[in-house]
MDAnalysis code that builds the backbone (N, CA, C; Angstrom):
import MDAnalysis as mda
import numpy as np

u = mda.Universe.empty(630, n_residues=210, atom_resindex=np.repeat(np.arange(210), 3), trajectory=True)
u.add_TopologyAttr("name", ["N", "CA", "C"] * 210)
u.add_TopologyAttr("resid", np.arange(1, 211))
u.add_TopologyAttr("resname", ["UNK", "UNK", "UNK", "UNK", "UNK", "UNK", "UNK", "UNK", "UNK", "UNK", "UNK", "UNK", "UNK", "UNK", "UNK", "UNK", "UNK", "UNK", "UNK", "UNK", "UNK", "UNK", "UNK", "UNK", "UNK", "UNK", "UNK", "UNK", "UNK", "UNK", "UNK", "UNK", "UNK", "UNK", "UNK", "UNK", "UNK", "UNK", "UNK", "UNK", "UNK", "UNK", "UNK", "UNK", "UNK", "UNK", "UNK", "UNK", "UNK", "UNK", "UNK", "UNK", "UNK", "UNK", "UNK", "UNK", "UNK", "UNK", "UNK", "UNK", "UNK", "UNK", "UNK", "UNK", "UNK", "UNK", "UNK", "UNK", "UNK", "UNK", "UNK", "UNK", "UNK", "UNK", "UNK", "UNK", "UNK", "UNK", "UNK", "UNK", "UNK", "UNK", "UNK", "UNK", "UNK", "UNK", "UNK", "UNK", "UNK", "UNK", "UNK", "UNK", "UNK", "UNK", "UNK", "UNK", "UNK", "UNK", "UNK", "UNK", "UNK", "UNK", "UNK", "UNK", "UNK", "UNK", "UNK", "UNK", "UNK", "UNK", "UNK", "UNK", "UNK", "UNK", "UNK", "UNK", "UNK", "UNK", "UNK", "UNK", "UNK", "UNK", "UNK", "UNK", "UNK", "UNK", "UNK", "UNK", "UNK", "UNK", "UNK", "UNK", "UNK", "UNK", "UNK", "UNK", "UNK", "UNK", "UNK", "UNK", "UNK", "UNK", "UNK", "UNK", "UNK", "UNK", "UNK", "UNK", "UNK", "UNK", "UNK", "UNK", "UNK", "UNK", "UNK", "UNK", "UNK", "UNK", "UNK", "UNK", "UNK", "UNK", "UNK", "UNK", "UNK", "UNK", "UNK", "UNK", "UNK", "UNK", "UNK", "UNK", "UNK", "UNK", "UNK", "UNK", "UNK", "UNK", "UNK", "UNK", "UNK", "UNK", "UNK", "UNK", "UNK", "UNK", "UNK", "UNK", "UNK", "UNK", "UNK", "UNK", "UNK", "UNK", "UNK", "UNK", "UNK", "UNK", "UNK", "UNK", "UNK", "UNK", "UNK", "UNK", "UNK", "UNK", "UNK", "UNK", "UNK", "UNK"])
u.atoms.positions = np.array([
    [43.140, 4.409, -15.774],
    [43.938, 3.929, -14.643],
    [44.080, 2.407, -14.749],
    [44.991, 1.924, -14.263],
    [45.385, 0.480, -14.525],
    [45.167, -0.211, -13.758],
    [44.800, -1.714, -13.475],
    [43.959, -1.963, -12.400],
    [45.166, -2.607, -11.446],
    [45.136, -2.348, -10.003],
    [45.879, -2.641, -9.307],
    [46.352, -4.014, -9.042],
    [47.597, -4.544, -8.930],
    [47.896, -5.935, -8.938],
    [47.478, -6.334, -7.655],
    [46.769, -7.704, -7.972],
    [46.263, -8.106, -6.906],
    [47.391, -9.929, -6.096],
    [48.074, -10.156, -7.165],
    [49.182, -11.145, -6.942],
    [50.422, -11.112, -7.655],
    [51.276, -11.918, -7.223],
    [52.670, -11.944, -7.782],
    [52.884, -13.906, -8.067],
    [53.059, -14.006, -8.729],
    [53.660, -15.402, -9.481],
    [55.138, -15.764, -9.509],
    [55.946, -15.723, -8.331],
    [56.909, -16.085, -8.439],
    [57.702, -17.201, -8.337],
    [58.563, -17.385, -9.425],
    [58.931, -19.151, -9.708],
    [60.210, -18.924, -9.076],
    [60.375, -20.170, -8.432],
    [61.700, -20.831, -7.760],
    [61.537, -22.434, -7.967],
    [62.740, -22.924, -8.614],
    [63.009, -23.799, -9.408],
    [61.618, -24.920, -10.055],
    [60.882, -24.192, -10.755],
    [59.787, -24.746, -11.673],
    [58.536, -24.720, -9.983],
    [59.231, -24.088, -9.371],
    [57.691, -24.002, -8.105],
    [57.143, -22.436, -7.758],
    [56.326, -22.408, -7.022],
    [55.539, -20.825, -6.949],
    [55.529, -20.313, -5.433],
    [56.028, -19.315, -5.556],
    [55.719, -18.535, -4.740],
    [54.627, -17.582, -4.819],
    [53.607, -17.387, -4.238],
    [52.283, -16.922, -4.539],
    [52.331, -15.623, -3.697],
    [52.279, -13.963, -3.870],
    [52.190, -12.955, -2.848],
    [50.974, -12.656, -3.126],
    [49.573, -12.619, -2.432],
    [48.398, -12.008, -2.626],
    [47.815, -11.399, -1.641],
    [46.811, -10.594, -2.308],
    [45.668, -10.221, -1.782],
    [44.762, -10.792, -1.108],
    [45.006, -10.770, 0.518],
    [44.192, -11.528, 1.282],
    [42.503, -11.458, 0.706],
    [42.250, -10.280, -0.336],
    [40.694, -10.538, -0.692],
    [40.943, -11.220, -1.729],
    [41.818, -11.605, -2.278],
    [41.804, -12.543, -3.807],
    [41.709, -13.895, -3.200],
    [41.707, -14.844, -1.487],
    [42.284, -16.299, -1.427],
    [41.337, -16.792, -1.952],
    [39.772, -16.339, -1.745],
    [39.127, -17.271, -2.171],
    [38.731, -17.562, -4.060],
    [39.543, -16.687, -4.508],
    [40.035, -16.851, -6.129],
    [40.734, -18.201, -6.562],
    [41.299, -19.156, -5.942],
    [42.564, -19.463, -6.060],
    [41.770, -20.597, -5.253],
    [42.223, -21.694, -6.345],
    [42.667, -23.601, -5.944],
    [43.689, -23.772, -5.488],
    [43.476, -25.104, -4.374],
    [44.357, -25.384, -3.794],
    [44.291, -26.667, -3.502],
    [45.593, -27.453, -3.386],
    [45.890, -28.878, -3.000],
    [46.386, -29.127, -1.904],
    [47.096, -30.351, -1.760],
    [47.643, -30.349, -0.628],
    [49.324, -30.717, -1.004],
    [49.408, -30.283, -1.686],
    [50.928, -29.490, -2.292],
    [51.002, -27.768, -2.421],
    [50.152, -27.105, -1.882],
    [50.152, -25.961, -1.167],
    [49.991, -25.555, 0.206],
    [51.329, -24.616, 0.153],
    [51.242, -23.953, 1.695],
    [50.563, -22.986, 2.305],
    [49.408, -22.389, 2.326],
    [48.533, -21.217, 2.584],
    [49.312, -20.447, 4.124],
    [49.818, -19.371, 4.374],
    [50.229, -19.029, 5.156],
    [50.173, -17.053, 5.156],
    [49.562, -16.253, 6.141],
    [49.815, -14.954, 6.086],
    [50.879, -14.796, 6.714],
    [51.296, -13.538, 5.893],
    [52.183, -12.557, 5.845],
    [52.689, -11.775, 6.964],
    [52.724, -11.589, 8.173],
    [52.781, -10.644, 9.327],
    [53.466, -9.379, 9.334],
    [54.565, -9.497, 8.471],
    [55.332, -8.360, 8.244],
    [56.746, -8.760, 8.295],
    [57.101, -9.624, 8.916],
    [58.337, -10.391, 9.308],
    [59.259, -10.196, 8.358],
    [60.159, -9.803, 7.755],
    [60.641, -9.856, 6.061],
    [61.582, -11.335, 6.732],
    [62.171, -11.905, 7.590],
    [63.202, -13.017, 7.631],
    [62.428, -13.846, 7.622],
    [60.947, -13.920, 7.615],
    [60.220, -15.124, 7.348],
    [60.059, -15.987, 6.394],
    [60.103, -14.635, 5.523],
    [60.373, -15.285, 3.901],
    [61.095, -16.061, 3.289],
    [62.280, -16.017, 4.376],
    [63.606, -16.575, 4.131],
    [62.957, -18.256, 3.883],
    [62.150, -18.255, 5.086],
    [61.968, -20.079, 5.764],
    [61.264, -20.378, 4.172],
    [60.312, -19.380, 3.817],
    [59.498, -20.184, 2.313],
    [60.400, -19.628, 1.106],
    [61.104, -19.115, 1.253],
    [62.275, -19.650, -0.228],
    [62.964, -20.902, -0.280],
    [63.617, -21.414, 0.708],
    [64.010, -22.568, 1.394],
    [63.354, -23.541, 1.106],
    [61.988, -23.719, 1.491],
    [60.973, -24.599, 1.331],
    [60.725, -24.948, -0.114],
    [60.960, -23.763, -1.250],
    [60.740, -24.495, -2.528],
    [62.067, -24.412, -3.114],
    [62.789, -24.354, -2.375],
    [64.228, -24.263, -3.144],
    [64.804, -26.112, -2.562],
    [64.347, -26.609, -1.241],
    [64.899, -27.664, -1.019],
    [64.529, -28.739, -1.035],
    [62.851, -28.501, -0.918],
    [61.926, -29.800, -0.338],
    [60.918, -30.041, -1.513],
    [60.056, -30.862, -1.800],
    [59.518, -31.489, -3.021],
    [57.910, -31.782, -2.336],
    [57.674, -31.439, -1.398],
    [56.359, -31.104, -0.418],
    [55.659, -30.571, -1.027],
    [56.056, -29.353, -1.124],
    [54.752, -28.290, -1.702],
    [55.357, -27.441, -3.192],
    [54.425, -27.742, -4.058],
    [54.083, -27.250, -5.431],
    [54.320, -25.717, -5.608],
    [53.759, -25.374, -3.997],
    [53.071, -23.630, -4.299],
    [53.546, -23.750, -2.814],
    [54.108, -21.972, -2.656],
    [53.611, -21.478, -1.491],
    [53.028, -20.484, -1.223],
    [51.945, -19.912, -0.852],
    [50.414, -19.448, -0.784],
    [51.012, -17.962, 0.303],
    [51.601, -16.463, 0.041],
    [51.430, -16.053, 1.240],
    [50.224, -14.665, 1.077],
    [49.735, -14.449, 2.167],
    [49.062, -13.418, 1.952],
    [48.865, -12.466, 2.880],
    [48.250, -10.994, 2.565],
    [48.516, -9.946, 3.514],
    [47.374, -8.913, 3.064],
    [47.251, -7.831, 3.955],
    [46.339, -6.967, 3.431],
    [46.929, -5.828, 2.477],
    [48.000, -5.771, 2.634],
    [49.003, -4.818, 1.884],
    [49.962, -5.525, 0.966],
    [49.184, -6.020, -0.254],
    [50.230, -6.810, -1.287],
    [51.498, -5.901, -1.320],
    [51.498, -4.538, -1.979],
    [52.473, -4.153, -2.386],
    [53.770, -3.867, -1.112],
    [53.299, -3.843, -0.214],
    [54.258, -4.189, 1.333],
    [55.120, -5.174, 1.093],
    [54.575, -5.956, 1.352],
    [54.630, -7.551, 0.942],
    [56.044, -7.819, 0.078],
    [55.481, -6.962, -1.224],
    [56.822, -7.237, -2.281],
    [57.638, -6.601, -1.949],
    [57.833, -5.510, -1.361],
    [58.790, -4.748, -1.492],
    [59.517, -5.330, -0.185],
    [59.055, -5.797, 0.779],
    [59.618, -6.479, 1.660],
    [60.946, -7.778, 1.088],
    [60.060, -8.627, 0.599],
    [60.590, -9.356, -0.335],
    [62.137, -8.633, -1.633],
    [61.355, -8.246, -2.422],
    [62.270, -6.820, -3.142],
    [64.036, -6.743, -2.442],
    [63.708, -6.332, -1.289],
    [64.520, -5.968, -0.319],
    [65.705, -6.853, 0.361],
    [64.552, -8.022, 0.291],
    [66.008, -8.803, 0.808],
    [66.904, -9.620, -0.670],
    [66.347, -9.282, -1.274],
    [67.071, -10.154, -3.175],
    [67.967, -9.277, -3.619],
    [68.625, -9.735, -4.390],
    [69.449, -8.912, -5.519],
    [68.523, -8.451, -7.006],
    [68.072, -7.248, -7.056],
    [67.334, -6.691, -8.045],
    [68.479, -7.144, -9.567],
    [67.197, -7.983, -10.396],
    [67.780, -8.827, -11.548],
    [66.729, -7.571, -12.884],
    [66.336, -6.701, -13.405],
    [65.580, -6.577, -14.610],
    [65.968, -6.996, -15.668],
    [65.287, -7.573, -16.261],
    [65.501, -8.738, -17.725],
    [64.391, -8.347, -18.861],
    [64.657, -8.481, -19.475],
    [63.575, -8.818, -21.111],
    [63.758, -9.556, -22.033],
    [62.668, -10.100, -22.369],
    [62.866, -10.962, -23.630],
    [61.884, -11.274, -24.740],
    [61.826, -11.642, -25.397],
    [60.795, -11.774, -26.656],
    [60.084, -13.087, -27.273],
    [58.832, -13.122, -27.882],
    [58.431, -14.198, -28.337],
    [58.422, -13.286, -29.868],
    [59.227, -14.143, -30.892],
    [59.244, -14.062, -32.186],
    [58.359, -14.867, -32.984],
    [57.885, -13.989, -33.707],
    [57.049, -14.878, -34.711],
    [57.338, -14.253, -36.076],
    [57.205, -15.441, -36.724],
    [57.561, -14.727, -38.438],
    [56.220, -15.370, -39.051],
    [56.172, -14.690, -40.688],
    [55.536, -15.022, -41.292],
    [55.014, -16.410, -42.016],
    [54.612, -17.186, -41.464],
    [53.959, -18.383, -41.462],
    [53.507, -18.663, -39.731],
    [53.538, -17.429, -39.060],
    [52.551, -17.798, -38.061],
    [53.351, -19.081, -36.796],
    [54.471, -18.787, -36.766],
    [55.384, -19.643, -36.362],
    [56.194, -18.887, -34.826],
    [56.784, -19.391, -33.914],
    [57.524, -18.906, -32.977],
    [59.430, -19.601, -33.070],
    [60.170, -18.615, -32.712],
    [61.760, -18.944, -32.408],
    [62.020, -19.494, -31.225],
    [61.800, -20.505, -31.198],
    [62.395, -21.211, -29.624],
    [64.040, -21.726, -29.669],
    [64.975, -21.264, -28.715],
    [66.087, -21.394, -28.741],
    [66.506, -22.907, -27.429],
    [67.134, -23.603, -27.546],
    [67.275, -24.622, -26.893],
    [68.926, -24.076, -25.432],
    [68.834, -24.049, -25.008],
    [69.877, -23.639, -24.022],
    [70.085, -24.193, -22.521],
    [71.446, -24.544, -22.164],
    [71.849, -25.316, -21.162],
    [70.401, -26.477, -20.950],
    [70.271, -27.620, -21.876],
    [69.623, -28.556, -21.732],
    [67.819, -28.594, -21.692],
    [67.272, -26.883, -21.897],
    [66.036, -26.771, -21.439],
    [65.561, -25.812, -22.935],
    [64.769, -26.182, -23.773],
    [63.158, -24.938, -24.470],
    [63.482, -23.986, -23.813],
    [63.536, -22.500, -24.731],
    [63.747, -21.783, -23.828],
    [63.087, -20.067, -24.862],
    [62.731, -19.053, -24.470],
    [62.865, -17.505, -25.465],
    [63.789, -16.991, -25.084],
    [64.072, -16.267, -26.268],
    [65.256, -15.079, -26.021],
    [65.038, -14.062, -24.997],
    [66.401, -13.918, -23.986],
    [65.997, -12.858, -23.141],
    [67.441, -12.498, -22.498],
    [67.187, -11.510, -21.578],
    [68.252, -11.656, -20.890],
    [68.327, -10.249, -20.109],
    [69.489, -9.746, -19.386],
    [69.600, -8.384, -18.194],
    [69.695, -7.154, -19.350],
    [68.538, -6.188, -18.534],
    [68.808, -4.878, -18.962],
    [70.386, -4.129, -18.477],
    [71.151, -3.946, -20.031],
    [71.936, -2.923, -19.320],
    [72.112, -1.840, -19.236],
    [73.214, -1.192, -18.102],
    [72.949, 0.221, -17.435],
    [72.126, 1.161, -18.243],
    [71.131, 1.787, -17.723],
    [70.456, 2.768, -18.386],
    [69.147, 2.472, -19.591],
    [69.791, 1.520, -19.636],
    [68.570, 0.597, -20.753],
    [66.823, 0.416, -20.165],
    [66.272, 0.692, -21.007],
    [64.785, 0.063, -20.826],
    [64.261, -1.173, -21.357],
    [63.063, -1.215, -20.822],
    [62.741, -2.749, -20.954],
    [62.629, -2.750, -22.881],
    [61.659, -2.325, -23.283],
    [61.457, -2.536, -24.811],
    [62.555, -2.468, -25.634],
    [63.990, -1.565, -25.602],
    [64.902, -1.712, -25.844],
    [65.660, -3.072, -25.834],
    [65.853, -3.314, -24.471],
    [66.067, -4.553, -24.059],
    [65.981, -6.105, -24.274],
    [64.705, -6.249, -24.727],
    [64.215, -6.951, -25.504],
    [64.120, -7.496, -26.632],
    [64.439, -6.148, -27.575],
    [64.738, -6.534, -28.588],
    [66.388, -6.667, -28.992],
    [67.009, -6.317, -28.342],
    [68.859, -6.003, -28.363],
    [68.979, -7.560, -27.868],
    [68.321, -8.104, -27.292],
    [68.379, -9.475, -26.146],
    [68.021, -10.842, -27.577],
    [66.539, -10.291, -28.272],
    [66.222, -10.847, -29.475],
    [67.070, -11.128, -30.137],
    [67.477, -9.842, -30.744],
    [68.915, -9.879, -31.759],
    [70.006, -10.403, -31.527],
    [70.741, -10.690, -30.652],
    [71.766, -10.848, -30.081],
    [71.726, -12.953, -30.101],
    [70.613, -13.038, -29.670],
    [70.455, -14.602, -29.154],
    [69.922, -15.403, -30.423],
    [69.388, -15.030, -31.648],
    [69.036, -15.460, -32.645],
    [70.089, -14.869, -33.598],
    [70.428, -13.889, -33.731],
    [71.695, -13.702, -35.186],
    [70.308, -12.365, -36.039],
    [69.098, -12.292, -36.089],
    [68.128, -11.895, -36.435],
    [68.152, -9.995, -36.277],
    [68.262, -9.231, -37.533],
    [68.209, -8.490, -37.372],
    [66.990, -7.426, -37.829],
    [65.783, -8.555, -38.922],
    [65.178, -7.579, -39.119],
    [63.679, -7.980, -38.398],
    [64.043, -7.518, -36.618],
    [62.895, -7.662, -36.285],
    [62.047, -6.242, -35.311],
    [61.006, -6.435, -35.535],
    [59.747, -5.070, -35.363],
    [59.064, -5.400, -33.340],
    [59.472, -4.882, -32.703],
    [59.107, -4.717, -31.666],
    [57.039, -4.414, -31.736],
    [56.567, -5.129, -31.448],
    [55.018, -4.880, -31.547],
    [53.858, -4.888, -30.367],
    [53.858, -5.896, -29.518],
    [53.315, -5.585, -28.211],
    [54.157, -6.048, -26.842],
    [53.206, -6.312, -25.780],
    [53.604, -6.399, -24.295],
    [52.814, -7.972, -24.677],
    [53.829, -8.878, -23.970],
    [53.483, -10.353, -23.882],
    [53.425, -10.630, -22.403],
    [54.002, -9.955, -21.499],
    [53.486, -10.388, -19.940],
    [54.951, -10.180, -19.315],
    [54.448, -10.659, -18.067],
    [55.985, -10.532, -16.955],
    [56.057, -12.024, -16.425],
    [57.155, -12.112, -16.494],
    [57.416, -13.123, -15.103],
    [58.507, -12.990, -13.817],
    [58.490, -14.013, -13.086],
    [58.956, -13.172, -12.170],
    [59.920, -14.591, -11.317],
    [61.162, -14.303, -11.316],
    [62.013, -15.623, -10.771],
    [63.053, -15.211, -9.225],
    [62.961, -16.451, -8.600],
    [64.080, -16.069, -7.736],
    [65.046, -17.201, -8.087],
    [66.032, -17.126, -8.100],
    [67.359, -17.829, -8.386],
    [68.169, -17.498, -7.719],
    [69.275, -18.299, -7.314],
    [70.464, -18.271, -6.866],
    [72.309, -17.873, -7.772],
    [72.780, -16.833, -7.644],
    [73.855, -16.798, -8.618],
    [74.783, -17.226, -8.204],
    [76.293, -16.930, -8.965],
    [77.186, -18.089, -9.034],
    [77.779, -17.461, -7.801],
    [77.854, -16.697, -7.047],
    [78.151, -16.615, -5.779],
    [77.291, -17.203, -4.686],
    [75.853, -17.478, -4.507],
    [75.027, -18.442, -3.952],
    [73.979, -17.353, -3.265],
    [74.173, -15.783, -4.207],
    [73.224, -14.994, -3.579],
    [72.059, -15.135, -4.235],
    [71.242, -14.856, -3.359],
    [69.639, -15.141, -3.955],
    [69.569, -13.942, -4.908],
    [68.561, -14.125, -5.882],
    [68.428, -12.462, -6.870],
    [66.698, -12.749, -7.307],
    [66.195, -11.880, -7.486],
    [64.775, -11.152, -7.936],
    [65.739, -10.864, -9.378],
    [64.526, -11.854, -10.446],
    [64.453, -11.623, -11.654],
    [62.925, -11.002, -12.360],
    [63.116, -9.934, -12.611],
    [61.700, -9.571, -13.263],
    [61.930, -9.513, -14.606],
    [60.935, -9.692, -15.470],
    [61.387, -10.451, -16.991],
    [60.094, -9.867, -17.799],
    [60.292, -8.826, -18.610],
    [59.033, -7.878, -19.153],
    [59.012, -9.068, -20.548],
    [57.732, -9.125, -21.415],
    [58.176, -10.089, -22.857],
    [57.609, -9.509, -23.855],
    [57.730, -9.297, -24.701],
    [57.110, -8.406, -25.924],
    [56.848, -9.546, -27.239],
    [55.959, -9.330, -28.054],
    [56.211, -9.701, -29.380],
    [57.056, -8.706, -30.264],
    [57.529, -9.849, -31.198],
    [58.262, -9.090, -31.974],
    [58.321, -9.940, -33.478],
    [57.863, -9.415, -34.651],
    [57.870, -9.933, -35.592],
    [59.060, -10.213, -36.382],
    [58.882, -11.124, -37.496],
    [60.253, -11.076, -38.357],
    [59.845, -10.307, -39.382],
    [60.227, -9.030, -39.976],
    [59.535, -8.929, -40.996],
    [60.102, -9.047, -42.627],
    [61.259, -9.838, -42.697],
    [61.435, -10.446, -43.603],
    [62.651, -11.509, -43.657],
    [62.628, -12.646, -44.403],
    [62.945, -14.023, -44.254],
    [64.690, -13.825, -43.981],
    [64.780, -14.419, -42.704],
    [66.284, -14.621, -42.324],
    [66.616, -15.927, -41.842],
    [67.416, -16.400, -41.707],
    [67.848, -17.800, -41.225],
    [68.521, -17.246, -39.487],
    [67.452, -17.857, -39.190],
    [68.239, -17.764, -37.206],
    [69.855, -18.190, -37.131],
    [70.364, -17.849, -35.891],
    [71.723, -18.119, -35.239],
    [71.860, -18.125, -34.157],
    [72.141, -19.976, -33.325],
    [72.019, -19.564, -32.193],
    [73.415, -18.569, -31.375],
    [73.603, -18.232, -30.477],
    [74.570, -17.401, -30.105],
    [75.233, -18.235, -29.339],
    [76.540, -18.839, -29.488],
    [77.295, -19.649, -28.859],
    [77.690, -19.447, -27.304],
    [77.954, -18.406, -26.921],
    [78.516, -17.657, -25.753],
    [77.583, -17.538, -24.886],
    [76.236, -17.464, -25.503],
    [75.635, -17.917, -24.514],
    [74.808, -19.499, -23.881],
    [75.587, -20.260, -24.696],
    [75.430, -21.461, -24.502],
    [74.213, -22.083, -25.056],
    [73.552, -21.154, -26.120],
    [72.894, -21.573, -27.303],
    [73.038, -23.332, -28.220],
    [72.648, -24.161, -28.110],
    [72.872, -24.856, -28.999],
    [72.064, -25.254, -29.886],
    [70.726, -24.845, -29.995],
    [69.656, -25.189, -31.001],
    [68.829, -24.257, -31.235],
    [68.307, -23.595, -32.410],
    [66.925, -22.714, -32.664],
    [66.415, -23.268, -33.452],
    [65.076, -23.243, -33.043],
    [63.673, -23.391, -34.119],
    [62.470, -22.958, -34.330],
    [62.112, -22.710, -35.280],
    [60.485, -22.641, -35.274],
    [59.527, -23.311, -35.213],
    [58.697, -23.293, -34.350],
    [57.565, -24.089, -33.838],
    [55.599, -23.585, -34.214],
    [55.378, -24.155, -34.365],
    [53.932, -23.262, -34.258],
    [53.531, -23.455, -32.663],
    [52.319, -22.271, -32.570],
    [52.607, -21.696, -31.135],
    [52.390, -23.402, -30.045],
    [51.078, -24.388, -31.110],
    [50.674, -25.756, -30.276],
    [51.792, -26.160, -29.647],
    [52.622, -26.756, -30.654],
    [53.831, -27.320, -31.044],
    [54.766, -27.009, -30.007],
    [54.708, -25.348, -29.423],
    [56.074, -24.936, -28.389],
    [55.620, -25.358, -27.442],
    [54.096, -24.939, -27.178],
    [53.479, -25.658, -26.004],
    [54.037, -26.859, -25.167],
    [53.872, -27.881, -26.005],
    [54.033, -29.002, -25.876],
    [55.676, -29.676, -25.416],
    [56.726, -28.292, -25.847],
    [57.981, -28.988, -25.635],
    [58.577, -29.307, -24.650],
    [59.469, -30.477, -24.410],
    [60.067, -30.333, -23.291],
    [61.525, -31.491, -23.372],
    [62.544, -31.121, -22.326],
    [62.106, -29.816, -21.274],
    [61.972, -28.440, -21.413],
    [61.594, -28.141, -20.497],
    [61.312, -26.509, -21.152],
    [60.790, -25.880, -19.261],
    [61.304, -24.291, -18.952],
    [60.954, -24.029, -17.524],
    [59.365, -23.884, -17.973],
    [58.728, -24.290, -16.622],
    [56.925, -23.810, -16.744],
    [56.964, -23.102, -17.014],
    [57.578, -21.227, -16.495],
    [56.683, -20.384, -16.298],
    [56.412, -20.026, -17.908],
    [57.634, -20.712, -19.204],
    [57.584, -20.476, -20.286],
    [56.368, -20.850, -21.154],
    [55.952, -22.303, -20.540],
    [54.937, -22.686, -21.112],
    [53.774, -21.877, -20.725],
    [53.821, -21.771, -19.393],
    [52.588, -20.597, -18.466],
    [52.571, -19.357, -19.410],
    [53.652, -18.814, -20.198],
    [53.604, -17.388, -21.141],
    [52.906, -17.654, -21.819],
    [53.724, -18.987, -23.299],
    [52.847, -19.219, -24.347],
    [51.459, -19.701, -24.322],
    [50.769, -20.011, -23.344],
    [49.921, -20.357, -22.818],
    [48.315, -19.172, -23.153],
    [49.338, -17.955, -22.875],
    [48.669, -16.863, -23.206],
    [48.523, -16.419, -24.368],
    [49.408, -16.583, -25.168],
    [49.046, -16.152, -26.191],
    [47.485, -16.535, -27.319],
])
């Protein structure tokens, strides 16, 4: 059995939205660029702390919590536009990663599951597509992340973003994909990606894991 999630990590523009387990608070540092606040049930409440890290430069984090995490999200869930995404961290043989440079920011290949599609599929079709790279091997689960953004109509959307490794398994020359506003790929060793910038956190927060 898999152990039950006890928080959610959700980024709005390089800041956090935190959903937890009122028994996890005392897990968890805090500054005074965090907002610690429970949950009541309210779902239009949420509204006020999307706002808060979408407008103001106050708080880092906002902290909410409840006795019923999974309530919580789906509350949340509910009022967004459901986004599912995947994407990949590539590595080839010399122990190296594909970082693609896009609209001004470090970035991995990824992008929306379509109709009917699954995540591992996804991922790698998303791989291929954004590098030019076709001979690559789908191999594990690299983590989730989890975004709220605004689209070009100004509706809010829930991005959930599954990441897999995926190897090269033999020598190709990358391509970035123009159309999607690709303008640079490279290989980095994993220190090296670490370190880049700009680049969104939660990316560095991935490679981080590895």
């Amino acid at each position: 059995m898999s152990k039950e999630r006890q928080k959610y990590e959700i980024y709005i523009n390089d800041r956090l939205l935190i959903l937890m387990s009122e028994t996890e608070l005392s897990t968890i540092s805090t500054d005074q660029k965090s907002l610690i606040m429970p949950y009541k049930g309210l779902k239009k409440s949420l509204f006020q702390y999307m706002e808060i890290l979408e407008k103001s430069s106050r708080f880092e984090q906002v902290i909410l919590f409840a006795a019923d995490l999974g309530l919580m999200y789906d509350d949340l869930k509910s009022l967004l536009n459901w986004v599912p995404a995947a994407g990949g961290i590539i590595h080839n043989q010399e122990k190296k990663i594909l970082m693609i440079f896009r609209k001004g920011l470090w970035d991995l290949p990824k992008g929306k599951l379509d109709p009917n599609e699954d995540f591992p599929t996804a991922g790698l079709r998303e791989c291929q597509e954004e590098t030019g790279l076709n001979a690559l091997q789908l191999k594990s689960k690299a983590g989730t992340t989890w975004h709220i953004y605004r689209d070009k109509k100004g509706i809010r959307c829930l991005k959930k973003t599954k990441w897999y490794h995926l190897n090269l398994v033999k020598d190709q020359i990358p391509v970035p994909q123009a159309e999607e506003n690709i303008t640079d790929i490279q290989w980095f060793t994993i220190e090296d990606a670490r370190r880049l910038s700009p680049i969104h956190k939660s990316v560095t927060v991935l490679l981080n894991k590895i």
